[in-house]
C-alpha positions in Angstrom: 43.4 66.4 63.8 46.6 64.2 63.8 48.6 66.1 61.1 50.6 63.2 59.2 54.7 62.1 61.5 57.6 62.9 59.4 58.7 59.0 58.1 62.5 58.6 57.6 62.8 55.4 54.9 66.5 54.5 54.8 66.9 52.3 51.6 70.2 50.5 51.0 71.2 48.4 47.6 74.4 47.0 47.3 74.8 45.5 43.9 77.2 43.4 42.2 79.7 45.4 40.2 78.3 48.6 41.2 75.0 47.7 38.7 71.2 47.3 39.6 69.0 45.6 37.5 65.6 46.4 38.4 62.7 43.4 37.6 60.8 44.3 34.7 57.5 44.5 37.3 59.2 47.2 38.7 59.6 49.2 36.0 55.9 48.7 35.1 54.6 49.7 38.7 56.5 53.0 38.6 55.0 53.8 35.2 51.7 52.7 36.4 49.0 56.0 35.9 49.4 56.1 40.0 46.3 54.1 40.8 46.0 53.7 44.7 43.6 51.3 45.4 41.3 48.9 43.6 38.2 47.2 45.4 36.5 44.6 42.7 34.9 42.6 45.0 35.2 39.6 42.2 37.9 37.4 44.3 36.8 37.9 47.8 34.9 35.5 49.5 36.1 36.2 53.0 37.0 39.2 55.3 39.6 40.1 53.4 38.9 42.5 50.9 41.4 42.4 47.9 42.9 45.5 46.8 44.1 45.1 42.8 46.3 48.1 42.8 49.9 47.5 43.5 49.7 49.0 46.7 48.3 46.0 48.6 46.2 47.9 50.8 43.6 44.9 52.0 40.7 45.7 53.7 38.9 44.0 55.8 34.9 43.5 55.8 33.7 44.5 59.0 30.5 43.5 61.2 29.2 41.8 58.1 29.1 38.1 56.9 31.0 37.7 54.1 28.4 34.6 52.5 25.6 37.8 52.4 27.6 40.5 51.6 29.1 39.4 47.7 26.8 39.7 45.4 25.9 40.9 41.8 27.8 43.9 41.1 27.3 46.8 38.2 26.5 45.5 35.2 29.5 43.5 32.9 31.2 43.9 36.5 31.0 40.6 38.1 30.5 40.6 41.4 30.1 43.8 43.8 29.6 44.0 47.7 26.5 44.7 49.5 26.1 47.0 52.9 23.2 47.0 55.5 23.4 50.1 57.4 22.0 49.3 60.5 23.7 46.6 60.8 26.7 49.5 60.9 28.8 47.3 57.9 31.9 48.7 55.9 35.5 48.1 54.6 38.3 49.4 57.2 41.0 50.3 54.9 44.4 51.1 57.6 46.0 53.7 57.0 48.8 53.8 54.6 51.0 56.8 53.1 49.6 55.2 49.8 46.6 57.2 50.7 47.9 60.4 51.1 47.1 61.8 47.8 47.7 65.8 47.5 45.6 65.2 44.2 43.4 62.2 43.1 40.3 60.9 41.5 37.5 59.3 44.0 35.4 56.8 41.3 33.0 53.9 42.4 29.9 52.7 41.0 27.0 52.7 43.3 23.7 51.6 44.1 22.2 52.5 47.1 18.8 52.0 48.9 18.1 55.5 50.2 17.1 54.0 53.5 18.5 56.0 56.8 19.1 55.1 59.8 19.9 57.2 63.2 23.7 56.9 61.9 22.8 58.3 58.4 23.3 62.3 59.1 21.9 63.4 55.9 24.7 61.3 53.3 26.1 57.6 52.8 29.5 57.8 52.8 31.1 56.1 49.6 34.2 56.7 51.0 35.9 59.1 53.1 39.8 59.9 54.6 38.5 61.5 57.9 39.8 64.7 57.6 41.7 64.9 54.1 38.5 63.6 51.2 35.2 62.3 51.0 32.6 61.0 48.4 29.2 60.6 49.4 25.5 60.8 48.6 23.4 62.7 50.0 20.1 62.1 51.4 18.3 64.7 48.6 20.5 62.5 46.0 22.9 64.9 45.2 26.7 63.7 45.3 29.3 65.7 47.4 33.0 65.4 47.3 35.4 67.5 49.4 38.0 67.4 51.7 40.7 69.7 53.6 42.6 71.7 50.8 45.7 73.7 52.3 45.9 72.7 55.8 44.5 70.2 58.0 42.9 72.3 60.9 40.6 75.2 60.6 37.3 75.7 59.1 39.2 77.7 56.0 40.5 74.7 54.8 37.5 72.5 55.0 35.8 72.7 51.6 33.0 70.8 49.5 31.0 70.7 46.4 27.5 69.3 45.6 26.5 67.8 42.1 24.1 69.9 40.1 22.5 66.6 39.1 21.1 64.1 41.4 21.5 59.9 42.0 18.4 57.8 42.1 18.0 55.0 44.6 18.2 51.3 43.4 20.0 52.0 40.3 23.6 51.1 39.2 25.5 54.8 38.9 28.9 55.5 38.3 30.2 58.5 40.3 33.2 60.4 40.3 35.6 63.6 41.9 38.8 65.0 40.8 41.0 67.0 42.5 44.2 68.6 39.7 45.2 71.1 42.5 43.4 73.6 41.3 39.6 72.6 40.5 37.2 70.3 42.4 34.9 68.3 39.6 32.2 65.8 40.1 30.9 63.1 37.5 28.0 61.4 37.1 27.7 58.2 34.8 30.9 60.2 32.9 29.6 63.2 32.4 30.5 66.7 34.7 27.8 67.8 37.4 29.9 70.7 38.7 32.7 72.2 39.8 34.7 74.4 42.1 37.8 76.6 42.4 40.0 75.1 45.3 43.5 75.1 45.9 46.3 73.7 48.3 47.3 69.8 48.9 44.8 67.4 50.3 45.4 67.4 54.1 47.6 64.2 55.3 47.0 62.9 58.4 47.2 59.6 60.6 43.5 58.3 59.5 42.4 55.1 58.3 39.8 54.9 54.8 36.8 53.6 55.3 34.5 52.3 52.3 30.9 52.8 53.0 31.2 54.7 56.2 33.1 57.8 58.0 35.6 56.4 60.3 37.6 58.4 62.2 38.8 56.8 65.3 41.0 59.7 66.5 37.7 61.6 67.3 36.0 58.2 68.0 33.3 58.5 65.7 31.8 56.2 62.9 28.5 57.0 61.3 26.7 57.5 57.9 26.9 54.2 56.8 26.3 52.8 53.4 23.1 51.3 52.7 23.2 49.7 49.3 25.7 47.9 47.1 28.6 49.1 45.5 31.7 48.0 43.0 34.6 48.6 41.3 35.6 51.6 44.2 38.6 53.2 42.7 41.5 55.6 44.2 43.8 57.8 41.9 46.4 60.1 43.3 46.1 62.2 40.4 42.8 63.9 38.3 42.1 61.8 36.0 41.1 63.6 32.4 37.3 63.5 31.6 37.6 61.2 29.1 39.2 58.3 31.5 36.7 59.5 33.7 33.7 58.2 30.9 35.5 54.6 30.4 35.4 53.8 34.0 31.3 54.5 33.5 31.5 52.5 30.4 
């Protein structure tokens, strides 16, 4: 596990007058309720996958072509992105300190084929931060969210939760986890499938996101790819409440 380098930013404003006046976009970002990352899927029509949050992480379609792979998306969504497993497609997201979220929300809605491959290893990864969270559906249907709470090596920090309900194949469903610091919780279509008593900060660390795979190059592995379509995939660095959670299944 590469446990996250200490980053020195030196910042330096020299303003006129001793005053700085701060653009009114400015203002609005740092009020913004800390959204991370924002794949639509409605703008893209290459590569180059659009992230709608203000922290510009892009990601890039890989070992797919980008004429097959937009296509309908959720309903009243527009248009969503499609994954063939064996043909071992995702979105590489690089990684960004953006992404180090000791809390957060993991949202997406998903449709997914249940087909498996040799790369499949029980689950479809939604998304996953090797080493610090995933979101994923397993191959019995059930949804599991966890991550490294606490610390970012040792089996005592590695911890996970299963939904009581379960996600049928080939239909649109909005899934969810939050993480306040204190509670693991899972949605389905809005509504609370479980939960679990965890504590400690997500684990930081060096890795990239992927979107509809586990990538985690420092151990050189890549493997339960997504199968399926998905849209509107959604990072929070903070638990969103319940009721936020049911308009983003809305």
């Amino acid at each position: 596990m590469v446990v996250k380098r200490l980053r020195v930013v030196t910042l330096t404003v020299v303003a006129a007058l001793g005053l700085l006046f701060l653009p009114s976009t400015a203002t609005s970002a740092a009020v913004s309720p800390r959204l991370v990352l924002l794949y639509s899927f409605n703008t893209d029509t290459t590569s180059a996958i659009a992230d709608s949050s203000a922290s510009g992480l892009t990601g890039t379609l890989t070992n797919a072509d980008p004429s097959a792979a937009f296509v309908s998306g959720a309903p009243g969504k527009g248009k969503g992105l499609r994954l063939v497993a064996p043909q071992r497609q995702y979105v590489s997201v690089p990684e960004d300190d953006a992404l180090d979220v000791g809390q957060y929300t993991l949202a997406a809605w998903v449709r997914y084929t249940g087909n498996t491959t040799p790369d499949t290893h029980d689950r479809w990864e939604v998304m996953e931060k090797a080493g610090a969270y995933w979101l994923n559906i397993r191959t019995n249907g059930h949804v599991r969210a966890g991550g490294f709470y606490g610390g970012c090596v040792g089996s005592q920090y590695w911890k996970y939760l299963d939904s009581a309900g379960t996600v049928a194949p080939n239909v649109w469903t909005h899934v969810a986890a939050t993480y306040d610091g204190s509670r693991l919780t899972i949605y389905i279509n809005g509504s609370p499938s479980g939960s679990a008593t965890i504590s400690g900060a997500t684990c930081s660390n060096d890795e990239p996101l992927a979107v509809g795979a586990k990538n985690a190059p420092a151990s050189g592995l890549l493997e339960a790819f997504w199968d399926g379509r998905l849209d509107d995939v959604r990072i929070y660095s903070k638990a969103l409440s319940a009721a936020r959670i049911g308009q983003l299944a809305s």
